[in-house]
DRENMARMI-370881 format. One line per 3 residues: number of its first residue (from 1); for each residue x, y, z of N, C-alpha, C, O. Coordinates in pm, whole numbers, plus 50000, padded with zeros to 5 digits. Example, Ala and Ser with C-alpha at 12.3 -4.5 7.8 and 13.67 -1.06 7.14 Angstrom:
BEGIN
1) 51319,49431,50780,51230,49550,50780,51320,49670,50780,51424,49668,50846 ~ 51285,49775,50708,51367,49894,50714,51290,50003,50787,51341,50114,50804
//
This chain:
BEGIN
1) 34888,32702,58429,34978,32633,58340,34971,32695,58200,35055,32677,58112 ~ 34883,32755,58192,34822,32789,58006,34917,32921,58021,35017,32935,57952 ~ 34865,33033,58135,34923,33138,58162,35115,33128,58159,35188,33202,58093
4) 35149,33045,58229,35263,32989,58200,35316,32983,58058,35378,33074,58004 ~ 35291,32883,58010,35305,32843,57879,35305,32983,57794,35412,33012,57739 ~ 35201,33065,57780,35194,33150,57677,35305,33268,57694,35363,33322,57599
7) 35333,33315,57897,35441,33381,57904,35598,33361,57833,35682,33443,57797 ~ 35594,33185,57831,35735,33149,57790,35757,33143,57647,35870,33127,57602 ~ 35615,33160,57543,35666,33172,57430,35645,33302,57389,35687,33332,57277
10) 35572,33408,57473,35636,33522,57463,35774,33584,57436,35823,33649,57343 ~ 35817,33538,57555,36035,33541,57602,36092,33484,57502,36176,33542,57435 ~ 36056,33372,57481,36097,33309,57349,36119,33385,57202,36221,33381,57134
13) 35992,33459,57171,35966,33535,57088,36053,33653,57071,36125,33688,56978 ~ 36023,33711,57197,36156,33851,57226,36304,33798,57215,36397,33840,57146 ~ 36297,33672,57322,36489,33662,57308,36543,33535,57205,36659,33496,57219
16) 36470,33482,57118,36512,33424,57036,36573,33249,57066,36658,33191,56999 ~ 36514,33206,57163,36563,33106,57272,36442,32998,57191,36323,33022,57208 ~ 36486,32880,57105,36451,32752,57049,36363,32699,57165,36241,32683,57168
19) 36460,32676,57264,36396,32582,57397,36284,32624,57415,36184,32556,57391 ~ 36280,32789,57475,36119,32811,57530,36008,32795,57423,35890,32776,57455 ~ 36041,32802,57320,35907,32763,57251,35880,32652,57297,35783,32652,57372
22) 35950,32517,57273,35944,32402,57297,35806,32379,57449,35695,32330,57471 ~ 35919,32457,57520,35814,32443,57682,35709,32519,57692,35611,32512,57766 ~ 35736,32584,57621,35592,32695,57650,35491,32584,57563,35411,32522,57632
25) 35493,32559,57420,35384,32516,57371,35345,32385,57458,35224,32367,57466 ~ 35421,32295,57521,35381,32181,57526,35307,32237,57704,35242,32157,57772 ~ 35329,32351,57739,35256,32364,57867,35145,32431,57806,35037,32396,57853
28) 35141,32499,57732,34999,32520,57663,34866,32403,57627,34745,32388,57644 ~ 34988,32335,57563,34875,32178,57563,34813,32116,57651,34692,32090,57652 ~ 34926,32077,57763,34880,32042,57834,34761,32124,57938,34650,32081,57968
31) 34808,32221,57968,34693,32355,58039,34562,32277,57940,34496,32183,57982 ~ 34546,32336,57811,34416,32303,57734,34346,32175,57780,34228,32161,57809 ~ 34441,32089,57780,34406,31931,57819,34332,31881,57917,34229,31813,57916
34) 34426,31943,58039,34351,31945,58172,34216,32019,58180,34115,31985,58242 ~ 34241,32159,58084,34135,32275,58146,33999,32223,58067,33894,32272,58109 ~ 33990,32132,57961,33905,32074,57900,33832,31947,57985,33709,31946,57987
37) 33909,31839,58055,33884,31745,58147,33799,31819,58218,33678,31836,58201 ~ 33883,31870,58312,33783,31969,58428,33669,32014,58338,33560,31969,58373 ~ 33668,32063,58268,33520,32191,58253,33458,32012,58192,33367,31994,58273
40) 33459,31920,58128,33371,31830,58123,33324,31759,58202,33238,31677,58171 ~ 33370,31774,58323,33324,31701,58465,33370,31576,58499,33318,31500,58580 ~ 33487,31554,58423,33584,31442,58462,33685,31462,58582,33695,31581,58612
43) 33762,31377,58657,33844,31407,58766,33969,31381,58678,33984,31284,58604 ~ 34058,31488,58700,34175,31502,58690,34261,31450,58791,34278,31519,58891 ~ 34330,31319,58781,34428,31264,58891,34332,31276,59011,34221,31230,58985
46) 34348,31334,59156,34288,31305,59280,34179,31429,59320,34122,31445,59428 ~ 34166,31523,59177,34101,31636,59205,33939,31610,59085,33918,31574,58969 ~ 33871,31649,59187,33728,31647,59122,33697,31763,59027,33606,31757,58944
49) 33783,31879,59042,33786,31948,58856,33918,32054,58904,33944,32074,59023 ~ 33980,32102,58814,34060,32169,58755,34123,32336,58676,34170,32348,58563 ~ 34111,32405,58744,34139,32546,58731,34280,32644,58729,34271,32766,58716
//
């Protein structure tokens, strides 16, 4: 999701497109969010950690 995220505000960057920033950062966040849960040893929704 992080990998995601950072590709789309790449594209964003090159083609000048408002939106993908938008999605890219907020999949960045979220990636961080989750990838922070997991590495603290919390369960994410029905999964016991997160990668």
């Amino acid at each position: 999701m992080i990998i995601t995220g950072v590709i789309l505000l790449l594209l964003a960057a090159l083609l000048d497109i408002g939106i993908l920033y938008t999605i890219g950062g907020i999949l960045v966040v979220i990636g961080a969010v989750l990838w922070i849960l997991g590495a603290a040893g919390r369960a994410v929704g029905p999964r016991a950690h997160y990668w």
